[in-house]
N, C-alpha and C positions, 0 to 999 in steps of 0.2 A: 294704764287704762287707755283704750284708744277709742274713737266717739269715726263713725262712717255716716255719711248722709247719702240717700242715694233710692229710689224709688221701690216699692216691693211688685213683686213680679205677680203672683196671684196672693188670692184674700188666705189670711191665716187659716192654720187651722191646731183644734187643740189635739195634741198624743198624748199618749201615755207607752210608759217604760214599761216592762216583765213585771216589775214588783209594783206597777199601776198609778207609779206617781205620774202626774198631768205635769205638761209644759204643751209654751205656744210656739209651735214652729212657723217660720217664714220664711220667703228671699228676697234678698234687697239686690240690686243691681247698681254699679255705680258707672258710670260711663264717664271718659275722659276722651280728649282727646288732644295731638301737638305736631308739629309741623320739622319733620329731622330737616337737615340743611338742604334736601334735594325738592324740596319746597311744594311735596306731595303731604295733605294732612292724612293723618294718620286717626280711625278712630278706636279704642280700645273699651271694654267693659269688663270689669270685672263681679261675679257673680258670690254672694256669701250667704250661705245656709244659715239663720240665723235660729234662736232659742232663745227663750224666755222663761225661766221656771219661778218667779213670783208670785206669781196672777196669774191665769187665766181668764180672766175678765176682758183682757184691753183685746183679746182675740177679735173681736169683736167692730175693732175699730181701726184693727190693721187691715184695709184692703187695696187691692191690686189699683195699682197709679198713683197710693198715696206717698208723699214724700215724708222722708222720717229719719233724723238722726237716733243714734241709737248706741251705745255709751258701755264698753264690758271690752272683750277679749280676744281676739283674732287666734283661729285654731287652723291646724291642716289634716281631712283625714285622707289618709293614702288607703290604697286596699288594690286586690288582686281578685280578679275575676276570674272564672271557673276555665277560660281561655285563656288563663296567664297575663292578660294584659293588667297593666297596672293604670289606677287612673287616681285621682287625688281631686278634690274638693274644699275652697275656702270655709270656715266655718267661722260664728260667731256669737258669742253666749254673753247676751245682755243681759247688764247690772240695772238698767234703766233705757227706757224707748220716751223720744219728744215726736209727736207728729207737727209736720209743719205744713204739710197740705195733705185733703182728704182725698180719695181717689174716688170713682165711680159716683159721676155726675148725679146728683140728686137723692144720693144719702143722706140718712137723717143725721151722721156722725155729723162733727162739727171739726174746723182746725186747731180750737184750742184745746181741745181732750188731749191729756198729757198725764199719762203714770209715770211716777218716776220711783222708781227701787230702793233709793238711797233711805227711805223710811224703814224698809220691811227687812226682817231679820233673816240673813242668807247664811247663816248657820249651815243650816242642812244641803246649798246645792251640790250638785255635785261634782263641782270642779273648784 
């Protein structure tokens, strides 16, 4: 299991599949940055599609600036556009989300709302 912290990009929102099961889609962005020896810093972000199919409840409280670890499974989807170009996207299918700060100044959310998955039976995801 690997666990990413890292800020979400805009506010959740919930989807549904063809056969109309709900999950909560998001993106977290993690930004780094490091200094190679020509002593130019370097800044880098990496961007991860993220999904929730537990709850859709915490949809709610995932919003855009809040900070949030988030605890499941790093995927890559690759695909081919109608142009032939190929392009590929990090993805990531959580077992459990901690928020650790709220985003969007003067939400009623609070920092310590916290679902955590490890209770709820994942039987059925689909991965």
């Amino acid at each position: 299991m690997e666990i990413i912290t890292g800020r979400i990009v805009k506010d959740a929102e919930i989807k549904k599949t063809k056969n109309g099961r709900e999950f909560v889609a998001f993106t977290v962005v993690v930004n780094d940055s490091y200094k190679p020896k020509n002593g130019e810093r370097q800044d880098t972000s990496n961007f991860y599609n993220c999904s929730y199919w537990i709850s859709t409840n915490i949809a709610k409280a995932l919003l855009k600036g809040s900070i949030v670890s988030v605890f499941g499974h790093i995927g890559i989807n690759a695909y081919e556009t109608k142009n032939g170009e190929f392009h590929a996207h990090l993805t990531f299918h959580c077992n459990s989300i901690k928020i650790i700060a709220k985003g969007k100044a003067g939400s009623a959310q609070t920092a310590e709302l916290e679902e955590v998955g490890a209770e709820a039976d994942t039987k059925d995801l689909p991965f």
